[in-house]
py3Dmol code that shows the C-alpha trace and the ligand (Angstrom):
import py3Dmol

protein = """\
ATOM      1  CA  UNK A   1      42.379 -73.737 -21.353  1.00  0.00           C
ATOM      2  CA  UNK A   2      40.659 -77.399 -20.448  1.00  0.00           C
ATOM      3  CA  UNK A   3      37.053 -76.632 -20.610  1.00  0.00           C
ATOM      4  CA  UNK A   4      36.249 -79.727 -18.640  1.00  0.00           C
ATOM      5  CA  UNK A   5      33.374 -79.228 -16.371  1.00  0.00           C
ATOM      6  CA  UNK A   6      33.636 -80.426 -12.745  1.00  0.00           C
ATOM      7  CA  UNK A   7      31.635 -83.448 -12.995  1.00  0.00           C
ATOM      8  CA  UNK A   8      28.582 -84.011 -11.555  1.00  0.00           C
ATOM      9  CA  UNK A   9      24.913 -84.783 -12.713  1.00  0.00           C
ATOM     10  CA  UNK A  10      21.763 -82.374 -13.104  1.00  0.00           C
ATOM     11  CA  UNK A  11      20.159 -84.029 -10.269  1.00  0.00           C
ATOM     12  CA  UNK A  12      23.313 -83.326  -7.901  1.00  0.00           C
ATOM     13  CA  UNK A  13      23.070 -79.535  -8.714  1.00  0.00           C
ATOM     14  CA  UNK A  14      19.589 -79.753  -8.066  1.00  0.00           C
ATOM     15  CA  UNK A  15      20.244 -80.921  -4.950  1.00  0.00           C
ATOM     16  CA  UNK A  16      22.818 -78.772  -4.192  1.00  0.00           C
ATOM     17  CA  UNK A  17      20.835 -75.344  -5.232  1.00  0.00           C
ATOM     18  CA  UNK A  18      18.271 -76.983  -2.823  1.00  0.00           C
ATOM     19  CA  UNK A  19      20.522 -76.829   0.145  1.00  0.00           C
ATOM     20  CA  UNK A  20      21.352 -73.432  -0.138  1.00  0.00           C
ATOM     21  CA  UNK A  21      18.347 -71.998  -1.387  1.00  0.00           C
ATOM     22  CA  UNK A  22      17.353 -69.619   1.479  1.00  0.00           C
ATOM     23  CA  UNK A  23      21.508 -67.977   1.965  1.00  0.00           C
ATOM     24  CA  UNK A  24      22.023 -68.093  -2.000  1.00  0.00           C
ATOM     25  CA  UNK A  25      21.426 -63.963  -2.169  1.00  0.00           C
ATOM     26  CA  UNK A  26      23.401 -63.185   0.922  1.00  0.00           C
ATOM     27  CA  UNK A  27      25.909 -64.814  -0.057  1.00  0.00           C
ATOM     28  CA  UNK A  28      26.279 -63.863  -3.693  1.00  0.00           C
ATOM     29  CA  UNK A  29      26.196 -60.323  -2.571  1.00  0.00           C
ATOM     30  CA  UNK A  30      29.658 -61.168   0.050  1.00  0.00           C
ATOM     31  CA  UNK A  31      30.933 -62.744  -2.859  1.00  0.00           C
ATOM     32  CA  UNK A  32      30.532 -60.013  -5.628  1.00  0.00           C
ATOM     33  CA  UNK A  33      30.662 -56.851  -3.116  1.00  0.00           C
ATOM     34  CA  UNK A  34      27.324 -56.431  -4.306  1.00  0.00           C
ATOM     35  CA  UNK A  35      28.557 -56.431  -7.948  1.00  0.00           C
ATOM     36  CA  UNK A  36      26.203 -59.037  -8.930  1.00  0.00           C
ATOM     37  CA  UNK A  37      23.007 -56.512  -8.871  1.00  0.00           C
ATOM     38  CA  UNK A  38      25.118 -54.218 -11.431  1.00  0.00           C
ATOM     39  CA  UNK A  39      25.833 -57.078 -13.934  1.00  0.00           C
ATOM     40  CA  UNK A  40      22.220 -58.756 -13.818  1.00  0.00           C
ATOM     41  CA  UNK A  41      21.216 -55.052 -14.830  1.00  0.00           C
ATOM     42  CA  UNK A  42      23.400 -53.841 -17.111  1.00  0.00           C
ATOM     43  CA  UNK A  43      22.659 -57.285 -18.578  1.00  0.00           C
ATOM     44  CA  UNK A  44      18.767 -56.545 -18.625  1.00  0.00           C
ATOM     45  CA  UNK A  45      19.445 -53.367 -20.242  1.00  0.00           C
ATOM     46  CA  UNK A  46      21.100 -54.635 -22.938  1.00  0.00           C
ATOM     47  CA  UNK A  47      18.840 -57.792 -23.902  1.00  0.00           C
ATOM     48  CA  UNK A  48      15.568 -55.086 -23.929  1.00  0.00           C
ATOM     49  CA  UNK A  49      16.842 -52.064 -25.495  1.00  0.00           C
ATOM     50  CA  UNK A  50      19.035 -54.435 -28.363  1.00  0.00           C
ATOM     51  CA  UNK A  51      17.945 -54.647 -31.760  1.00  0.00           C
ATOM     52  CA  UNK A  52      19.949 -56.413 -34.183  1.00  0.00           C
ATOM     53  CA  UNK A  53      18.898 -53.676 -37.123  1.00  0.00           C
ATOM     54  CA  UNK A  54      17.688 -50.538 -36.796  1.00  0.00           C
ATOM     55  CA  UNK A  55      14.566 -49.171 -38.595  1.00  0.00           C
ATOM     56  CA  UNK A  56      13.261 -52.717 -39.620  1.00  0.00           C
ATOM     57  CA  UNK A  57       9.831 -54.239 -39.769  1.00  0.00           C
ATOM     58  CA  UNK A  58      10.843 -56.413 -37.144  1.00  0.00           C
ATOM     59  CA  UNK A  59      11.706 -53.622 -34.644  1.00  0.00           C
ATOM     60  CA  UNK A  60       8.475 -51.570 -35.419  1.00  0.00           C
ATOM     61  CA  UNK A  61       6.685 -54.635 -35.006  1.00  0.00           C
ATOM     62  CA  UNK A  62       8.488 -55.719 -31.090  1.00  0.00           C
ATOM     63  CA  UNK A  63       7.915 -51.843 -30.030  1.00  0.00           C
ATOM     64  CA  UNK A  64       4.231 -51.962 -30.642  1.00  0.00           C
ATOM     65  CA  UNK A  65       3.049 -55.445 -29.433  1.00  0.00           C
ATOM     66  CA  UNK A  66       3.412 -56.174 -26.160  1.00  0.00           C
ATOM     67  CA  UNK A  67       6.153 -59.172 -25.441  1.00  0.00           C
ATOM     68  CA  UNK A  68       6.419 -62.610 -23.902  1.00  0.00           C
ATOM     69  CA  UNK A  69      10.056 -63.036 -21.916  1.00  0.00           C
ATOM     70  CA  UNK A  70      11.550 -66.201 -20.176  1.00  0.00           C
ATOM     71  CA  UNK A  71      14.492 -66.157 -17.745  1.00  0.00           C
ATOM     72  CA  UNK A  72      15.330 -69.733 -17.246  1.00  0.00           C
ATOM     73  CA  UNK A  73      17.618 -71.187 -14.466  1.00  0.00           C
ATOM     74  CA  UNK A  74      15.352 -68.481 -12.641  1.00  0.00           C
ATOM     75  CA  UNK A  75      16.529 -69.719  -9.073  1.00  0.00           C
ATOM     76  CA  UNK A  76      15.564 -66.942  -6.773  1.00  0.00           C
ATOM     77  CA  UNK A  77      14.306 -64.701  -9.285  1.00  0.00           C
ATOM     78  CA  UNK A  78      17.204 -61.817  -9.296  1.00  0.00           C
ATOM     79  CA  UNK A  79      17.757 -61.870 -12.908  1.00  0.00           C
ATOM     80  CA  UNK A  80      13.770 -61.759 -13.496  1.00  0.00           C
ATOM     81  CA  UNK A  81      13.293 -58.980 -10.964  1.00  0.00           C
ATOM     82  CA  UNK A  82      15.873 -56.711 -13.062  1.00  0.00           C
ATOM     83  CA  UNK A  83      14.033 -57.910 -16.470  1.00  0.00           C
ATOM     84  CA  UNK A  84      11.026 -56.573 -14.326  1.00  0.00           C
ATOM     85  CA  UNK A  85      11.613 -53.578 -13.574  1.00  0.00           C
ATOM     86  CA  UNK A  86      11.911 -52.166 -17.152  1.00  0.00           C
ATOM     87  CA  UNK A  87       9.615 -54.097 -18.534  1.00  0.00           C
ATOM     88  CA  UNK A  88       6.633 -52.304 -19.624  1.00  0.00           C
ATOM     89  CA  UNK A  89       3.342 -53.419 -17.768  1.00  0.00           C
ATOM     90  CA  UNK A  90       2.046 -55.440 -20.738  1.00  0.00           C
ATOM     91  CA  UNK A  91       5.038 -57.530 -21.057  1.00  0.00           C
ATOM     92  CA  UNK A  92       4.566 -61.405 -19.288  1.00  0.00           C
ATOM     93  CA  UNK A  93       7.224 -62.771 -17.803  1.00  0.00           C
ATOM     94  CA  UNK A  94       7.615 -66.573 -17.050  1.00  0.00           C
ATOM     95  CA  UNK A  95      10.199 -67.195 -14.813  1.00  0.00           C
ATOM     96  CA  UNK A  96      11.446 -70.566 -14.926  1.00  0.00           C
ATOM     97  CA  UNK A  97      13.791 -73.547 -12.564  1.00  0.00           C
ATOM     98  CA  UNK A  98      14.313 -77.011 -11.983  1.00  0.00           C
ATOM     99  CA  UNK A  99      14.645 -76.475  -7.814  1.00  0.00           C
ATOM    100  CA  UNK A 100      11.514 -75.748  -6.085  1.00  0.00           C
ATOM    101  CA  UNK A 101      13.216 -74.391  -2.938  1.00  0.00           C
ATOM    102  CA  UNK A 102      15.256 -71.584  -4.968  1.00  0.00           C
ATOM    103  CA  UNK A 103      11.823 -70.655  -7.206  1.00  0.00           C
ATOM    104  CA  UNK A 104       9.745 -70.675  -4.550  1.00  0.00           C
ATOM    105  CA  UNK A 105      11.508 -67.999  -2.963  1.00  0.00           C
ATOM    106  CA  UNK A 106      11.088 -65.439  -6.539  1.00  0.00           C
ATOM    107  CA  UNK A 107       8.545 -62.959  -5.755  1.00  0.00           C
ATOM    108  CA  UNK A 108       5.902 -62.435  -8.486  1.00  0.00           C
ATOM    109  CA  UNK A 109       4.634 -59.293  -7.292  1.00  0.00           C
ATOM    110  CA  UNK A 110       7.049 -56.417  -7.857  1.00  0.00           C
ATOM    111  CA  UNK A 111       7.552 -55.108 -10.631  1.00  0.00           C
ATOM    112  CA  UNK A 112       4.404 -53.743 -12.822  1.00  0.00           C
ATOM    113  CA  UNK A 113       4.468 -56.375 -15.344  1.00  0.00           C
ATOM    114  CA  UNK A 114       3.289 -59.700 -14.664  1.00  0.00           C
ATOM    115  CA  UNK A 115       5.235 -62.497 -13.510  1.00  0.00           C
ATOM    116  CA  UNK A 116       4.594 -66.751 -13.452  1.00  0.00           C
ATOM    117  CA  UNK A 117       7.052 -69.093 -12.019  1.00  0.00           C
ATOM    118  CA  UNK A 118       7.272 -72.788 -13.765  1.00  0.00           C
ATOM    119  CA  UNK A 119       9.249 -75.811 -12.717  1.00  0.00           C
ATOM    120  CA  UNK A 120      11.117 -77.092 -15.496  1.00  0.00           C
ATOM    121  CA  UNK A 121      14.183 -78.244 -16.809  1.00  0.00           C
ATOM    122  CA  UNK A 122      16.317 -76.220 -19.888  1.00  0.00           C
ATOM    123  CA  UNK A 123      16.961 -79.120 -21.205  1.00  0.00           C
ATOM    124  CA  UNK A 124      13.418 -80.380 -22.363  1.00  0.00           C
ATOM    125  CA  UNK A 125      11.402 -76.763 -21.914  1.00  0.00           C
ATOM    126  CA  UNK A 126       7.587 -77.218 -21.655  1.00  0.00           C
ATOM    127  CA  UNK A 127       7.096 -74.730 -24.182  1.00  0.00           C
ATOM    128  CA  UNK A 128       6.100 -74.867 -27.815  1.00  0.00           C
ATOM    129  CA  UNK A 129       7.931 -73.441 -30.330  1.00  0.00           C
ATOM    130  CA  UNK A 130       8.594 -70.049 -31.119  1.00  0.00           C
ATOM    131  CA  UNK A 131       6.826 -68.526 -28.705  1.00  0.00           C
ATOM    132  CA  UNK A 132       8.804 -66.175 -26.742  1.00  0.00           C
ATOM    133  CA  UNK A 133      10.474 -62.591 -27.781  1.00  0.00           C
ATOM    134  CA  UNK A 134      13.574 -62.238 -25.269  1.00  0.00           C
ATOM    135  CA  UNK A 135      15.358 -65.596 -23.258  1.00  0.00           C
ATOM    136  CA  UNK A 136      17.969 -65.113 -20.439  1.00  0.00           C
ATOM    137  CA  UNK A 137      20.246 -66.891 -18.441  1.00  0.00           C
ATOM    138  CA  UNK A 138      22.188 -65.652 -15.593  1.00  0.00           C
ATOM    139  CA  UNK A 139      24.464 -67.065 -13.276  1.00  0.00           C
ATOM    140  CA  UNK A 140      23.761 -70.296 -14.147  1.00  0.00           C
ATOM    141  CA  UNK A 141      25.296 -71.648 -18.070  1.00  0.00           C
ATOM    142  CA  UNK A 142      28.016 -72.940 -15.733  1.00  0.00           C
ATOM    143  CA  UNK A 143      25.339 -74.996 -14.125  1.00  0.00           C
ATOM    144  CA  UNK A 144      24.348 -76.510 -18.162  1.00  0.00           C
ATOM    145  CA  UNK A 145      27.516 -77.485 -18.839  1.00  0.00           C
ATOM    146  CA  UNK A 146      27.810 -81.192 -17.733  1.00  0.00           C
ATOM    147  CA  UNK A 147      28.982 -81.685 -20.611  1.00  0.00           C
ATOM    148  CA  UNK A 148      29.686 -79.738 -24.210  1.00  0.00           C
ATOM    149  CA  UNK A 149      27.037 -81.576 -26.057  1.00  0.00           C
ATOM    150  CA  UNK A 150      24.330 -80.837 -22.781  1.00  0.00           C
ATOM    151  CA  UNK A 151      24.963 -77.593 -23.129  1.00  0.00           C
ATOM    152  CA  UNK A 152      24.942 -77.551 -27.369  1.00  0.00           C
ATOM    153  CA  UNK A 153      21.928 -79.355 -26.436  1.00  0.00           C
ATOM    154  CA  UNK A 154      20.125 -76.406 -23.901  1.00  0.00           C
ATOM    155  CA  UNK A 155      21.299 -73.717 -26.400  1.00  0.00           C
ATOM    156  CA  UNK A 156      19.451 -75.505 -29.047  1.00  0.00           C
ATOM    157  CA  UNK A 157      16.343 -75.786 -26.562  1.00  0.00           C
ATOM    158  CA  UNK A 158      16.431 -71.622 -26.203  1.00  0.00           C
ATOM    159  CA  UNK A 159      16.936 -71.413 -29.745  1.00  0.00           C
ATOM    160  CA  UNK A 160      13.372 -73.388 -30.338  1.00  0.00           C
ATOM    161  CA  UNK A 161      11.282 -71.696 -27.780  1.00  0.00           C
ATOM    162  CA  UNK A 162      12.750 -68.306 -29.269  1.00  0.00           C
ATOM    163  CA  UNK A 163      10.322 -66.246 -31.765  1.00  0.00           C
ATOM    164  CA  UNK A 164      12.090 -65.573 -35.570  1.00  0.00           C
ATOM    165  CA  UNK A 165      13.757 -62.400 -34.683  1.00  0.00           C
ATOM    166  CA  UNK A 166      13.877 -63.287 -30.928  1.00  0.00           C
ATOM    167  CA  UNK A 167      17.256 -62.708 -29.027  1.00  0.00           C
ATOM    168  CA  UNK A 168      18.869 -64.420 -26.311  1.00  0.00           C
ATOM    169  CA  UNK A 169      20.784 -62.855 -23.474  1.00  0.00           C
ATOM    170  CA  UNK A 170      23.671 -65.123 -21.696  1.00  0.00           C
ATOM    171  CA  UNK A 171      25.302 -63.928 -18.748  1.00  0.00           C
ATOM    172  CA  UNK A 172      27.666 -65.510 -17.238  1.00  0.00           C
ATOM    173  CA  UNK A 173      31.060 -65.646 -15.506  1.00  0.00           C
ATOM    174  CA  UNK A 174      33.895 -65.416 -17.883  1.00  0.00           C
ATOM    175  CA  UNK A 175      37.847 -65.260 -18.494  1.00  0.00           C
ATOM    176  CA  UNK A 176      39.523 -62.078 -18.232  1.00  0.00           C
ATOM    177  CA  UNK A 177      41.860 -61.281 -21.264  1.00  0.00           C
ATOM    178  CA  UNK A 178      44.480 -59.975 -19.097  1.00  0.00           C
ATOM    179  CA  UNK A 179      46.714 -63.114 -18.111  1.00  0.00           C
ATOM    180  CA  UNK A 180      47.481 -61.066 -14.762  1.00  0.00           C
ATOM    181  CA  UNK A 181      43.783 -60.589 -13.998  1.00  0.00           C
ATOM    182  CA  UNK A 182      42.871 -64.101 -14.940  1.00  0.00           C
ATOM    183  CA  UNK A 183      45.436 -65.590 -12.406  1.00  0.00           C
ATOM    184  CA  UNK A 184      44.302 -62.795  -9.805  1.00  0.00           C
ATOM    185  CA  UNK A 185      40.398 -63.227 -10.620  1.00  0.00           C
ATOM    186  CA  UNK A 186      41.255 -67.265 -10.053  1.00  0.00           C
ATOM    187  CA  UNK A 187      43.021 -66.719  -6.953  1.00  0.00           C
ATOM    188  CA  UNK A 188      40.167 -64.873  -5.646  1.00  0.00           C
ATOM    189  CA  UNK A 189      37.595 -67.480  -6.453  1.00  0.00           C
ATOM    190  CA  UNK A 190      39.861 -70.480  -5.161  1.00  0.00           C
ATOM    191  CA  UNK A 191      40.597 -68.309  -2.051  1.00  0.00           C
ATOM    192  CA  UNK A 192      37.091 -67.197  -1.150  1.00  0.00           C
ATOM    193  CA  UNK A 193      33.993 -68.868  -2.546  1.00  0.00           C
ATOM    194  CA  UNK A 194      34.609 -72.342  -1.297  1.00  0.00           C
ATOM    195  CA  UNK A 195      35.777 -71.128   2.219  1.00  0.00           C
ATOM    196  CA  UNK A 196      32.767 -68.252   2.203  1.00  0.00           C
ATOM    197  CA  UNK A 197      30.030 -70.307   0.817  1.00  0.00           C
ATOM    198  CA  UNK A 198      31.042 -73.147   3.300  1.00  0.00           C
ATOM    199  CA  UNK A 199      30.776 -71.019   6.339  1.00  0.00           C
ATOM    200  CA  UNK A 200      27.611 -68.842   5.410  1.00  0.00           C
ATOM    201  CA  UNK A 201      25.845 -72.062   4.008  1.00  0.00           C
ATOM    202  CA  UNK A 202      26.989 -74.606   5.966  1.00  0.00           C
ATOM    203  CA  UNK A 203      27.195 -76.825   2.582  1.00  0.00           C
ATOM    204  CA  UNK A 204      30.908 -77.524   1.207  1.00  0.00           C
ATOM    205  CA  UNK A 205      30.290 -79.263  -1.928  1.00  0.00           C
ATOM    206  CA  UNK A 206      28.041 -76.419  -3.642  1.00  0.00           C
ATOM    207  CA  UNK A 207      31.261 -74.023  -3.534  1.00  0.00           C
ATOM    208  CA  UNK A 208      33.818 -76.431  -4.514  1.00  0.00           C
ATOM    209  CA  UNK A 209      31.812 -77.184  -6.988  1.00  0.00           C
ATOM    210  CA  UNK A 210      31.118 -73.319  -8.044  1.00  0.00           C
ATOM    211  CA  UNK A 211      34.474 -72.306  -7.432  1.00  0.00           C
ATOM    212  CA  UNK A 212      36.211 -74.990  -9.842  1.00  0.00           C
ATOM    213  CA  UNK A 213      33.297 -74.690 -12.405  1.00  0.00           C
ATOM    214  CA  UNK A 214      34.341 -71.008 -12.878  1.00  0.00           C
ATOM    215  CA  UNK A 215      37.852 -71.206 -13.128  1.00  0.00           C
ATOM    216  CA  UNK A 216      37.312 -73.852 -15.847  1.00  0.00           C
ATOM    217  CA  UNK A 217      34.369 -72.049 -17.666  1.00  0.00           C
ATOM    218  CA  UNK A 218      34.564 -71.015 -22.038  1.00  0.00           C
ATOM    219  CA  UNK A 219      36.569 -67.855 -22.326  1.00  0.00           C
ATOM    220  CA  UNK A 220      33.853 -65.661 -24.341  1.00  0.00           C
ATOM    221  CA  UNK A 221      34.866 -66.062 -27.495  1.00  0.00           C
ATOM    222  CA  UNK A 222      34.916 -69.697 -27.291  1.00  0.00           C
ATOM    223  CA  UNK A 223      31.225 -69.126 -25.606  1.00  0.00           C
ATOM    224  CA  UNK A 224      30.183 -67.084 -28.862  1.00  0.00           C
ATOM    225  CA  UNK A 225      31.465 -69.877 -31.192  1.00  0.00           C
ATOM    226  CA  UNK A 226      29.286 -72.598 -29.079  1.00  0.00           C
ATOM    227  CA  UNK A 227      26.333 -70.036 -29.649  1.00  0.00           C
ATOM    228  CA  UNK A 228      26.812 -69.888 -32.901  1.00  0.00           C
ATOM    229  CA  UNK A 229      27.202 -73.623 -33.452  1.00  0.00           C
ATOM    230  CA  UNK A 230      23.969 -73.995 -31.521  1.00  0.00           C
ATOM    231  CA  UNK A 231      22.352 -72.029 -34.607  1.00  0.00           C
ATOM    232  CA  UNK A 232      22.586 -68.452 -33.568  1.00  0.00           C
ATOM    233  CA  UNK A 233      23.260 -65.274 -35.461  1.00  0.00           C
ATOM    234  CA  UNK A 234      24.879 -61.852 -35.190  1.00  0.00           C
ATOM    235  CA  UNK A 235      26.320 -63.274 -31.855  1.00  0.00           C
ATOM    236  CA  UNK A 236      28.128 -60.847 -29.857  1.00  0.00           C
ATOM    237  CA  UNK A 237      29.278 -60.622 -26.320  1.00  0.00           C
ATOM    238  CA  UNK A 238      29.884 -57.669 -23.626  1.00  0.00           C
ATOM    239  CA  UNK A 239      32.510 -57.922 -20.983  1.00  0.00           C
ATOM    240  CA  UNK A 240      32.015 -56.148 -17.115  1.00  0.00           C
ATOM    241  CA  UNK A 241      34.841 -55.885 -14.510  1.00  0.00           C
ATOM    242  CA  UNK A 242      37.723 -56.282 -16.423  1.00  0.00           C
ATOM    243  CA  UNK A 243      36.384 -59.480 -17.962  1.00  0.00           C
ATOM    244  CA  UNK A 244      35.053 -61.263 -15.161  1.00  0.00           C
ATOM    245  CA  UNK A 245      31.939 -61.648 -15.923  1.00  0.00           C
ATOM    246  CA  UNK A 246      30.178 -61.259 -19.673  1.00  0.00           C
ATOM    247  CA  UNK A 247      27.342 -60.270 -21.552  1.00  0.00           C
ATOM    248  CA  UNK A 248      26.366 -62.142 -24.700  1.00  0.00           C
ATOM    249  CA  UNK A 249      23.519 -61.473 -26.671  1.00  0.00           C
ATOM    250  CA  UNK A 250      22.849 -63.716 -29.979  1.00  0.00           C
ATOM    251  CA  UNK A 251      19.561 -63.826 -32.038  1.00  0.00           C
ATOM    252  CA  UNK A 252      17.364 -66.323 -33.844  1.00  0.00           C
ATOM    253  CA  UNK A 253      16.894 -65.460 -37.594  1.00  0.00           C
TER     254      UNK A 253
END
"""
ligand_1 = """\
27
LIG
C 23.497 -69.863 -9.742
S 21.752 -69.988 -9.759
C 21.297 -68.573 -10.718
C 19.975 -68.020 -10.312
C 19.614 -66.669 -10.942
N 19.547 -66.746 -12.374
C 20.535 -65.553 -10.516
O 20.966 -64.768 -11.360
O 20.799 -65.446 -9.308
C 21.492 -71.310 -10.887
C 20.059 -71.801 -10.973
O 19.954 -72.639 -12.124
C 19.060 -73.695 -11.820
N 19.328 -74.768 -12.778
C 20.489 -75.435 -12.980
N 20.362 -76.333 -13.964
C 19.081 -76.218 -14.428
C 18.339 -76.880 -15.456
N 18.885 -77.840 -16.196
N 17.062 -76.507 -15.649
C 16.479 -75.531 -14.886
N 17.127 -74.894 -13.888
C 18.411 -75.227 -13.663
C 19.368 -74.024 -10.381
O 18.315 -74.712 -9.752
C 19.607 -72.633 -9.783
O 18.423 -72.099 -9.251
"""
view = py3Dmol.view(width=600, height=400)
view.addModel(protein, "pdb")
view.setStyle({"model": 0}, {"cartoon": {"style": "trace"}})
view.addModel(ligand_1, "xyz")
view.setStyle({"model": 1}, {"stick": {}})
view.zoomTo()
view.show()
C-alpha cells in the first residue's frame, strides 16, 4: 500500500482543526455511529490497566505512587475525558494541542482527577525528560504524518517525555486485514466523510483531507515496526471493528 500522506503542512491542519473546532464531536459521532466513544475507551482501558510484566518492581512501584499522564493532539479533550474517568483522583492529567479553538473547548472539570490544558506542538513538547507515566494519542497520528521522518520524529518526542517503564498508547484508524472489508471500509470513508463533514461543517478541505489521509494510513503492523524503529519495546497492537480502527500500546525500557 503507498503510505504517502496527503500533503499538506502542520500549520494547514492547524488551520483546518480551527475551522471546525466547535462541530468536530457532532460530527465524529455521525461519522462513527457513535463508535468513536467505544474505541477512545476501550483504548483507555487498555493503556491504564497494561503492564508489560506482571509482579515486577516496576508495577508495585506505578500502583502505589500516584501518576502523571499526557494525551497529546488533545483537540477537544474526548480521549482525556475517557483517561479521566478511571483515573484515580491523585493522578494529573495534562492535556495537550497545537489549536486553541479545539483545546479551548476540553473541559477540565469532570472527572475526579485533575486536569491542565497546554498549547503545544508534538513535535518539540515543552516537557523535560522522563517525566510522565502513560502518553496517548487518539484520532490524530494521521494528523503527524506529513511525512515518515515527522512522524519517526514525534514518536521519538513521546519516547523522551516518557518515564523508564512508561508506556505509550496509539490509537488510531487502521487497515482491515480482510481485503473485502478494506475495500468496503474505503468505500465508506470516500463515500461519506468528505460529503458529511462538508455539509455539517461547512469546510471541504478538512474532509478531503481526512478522508484520503485514512485510506492511505500504515496498516498496523507496519505502524508497530515505525514504533519500534522510533525506540520502543514489547510493541503490540489491538484491533476494534473488524480492523478499522487499532489499539497499540508500546513501552519505554
Ligand atoms: C482528529 S483531532 C483528535 C482529537 C482527540 N484526540 C480526539 O480523540 O477526538 C486531531 C487533533 O490533533 C491536533 N494536532 C495535530 N497536529 C498536532 C501537533 N503537531 N501538535 C499538537 N497537536 C496537533 C489538532 O489540532 C487536533 O485537535
Amino acid at each position: 500500500m503507498n503510505n504517502e500522506p496527503f500533503s499538506v503542512s502542520s500549520h494547514t491542519i492547524r488551520q483546518f482543526f480551527s475551522d471546525i473546532s466547535s462541530t468536530y464531536d457532532w460530527i465524529n459521532v455521525l461519522m462513527t455511529g457513535g463508535l468513536d466513544s467505544y474505541w477512545r475507551k476501550r483504548a483507555a482501558r487498555l493503556a491504564i490497566t497494561s503492564r508489560v510484566s506482571k509482579g515486577s518492581a516496576e508495577q508495585k512501584t506505578s500502583r502505589r505512587n500516584s501518576e502523571k499522564w499526557l494525551d497529546i493532539c488533545a483537540g477537544t479533550g474526548q480521549m482525556t475525558l475517557s483517561l479521566a474517568r478511571r483515573a484515580r483522583a491523585d493522578t494529573i492529567i495534562v492535556a495537550m494541542d497545537f489549536c486553541s479553538p479545539m483545546i479551548r473547548l476540553l473541559n477540565t472539570t469532570s472527572g475526579k482527577c485533575s486536569i491542565h490544558r497546554c498549547l503545544g506542538d508534538v513535535g518539540i513538547m515543552p516537557f523535560p525528560d522522563d517525566c510522565f507515566d502513560l502518553v496517548t494519542i487518539a484520532f490524530a497520528t494521521r494528523n503527524l504524518h506529513t511525512n515518515r521522518e515527522k512522524l519517526l520524529h514525534c514518536f521519538g518526542e513521546v519516547k523522551r517525555v516518557l518515564k523508564p517503564g512508561g508506556r505509550f498508547m496509539n490509537l488510531e484508524t487502521s487497515q482491515p486485514s480482510s481485503s473485502l472489508v478494506r475495500k468496503l471500509f474505503h468505500g465508506f470513508i470516500g463515500m461519506t466523510v468528505h460529503f458529511l463533514g462538508m455539509a455539517v461543517s461547512g469546510s471541504s478541505s478538512p474532509y478531503q483531507y481526512l478522508a484520503s489521509s485514512i485510506q492511505t494510513f500504515y496498516p498496523p503492523a507496519e505502524l508497530s515496526n515505525l514504533l519500534v524503529e522510533a525506540g520502543f519495546k514489547n510493541v503490540s497492537f489491538f484491533p476494534m471493528t473488524g480492523g478499522s480502527v487499532a489499539a497499540h500500546l508500546a513501552w519505554k525500557r
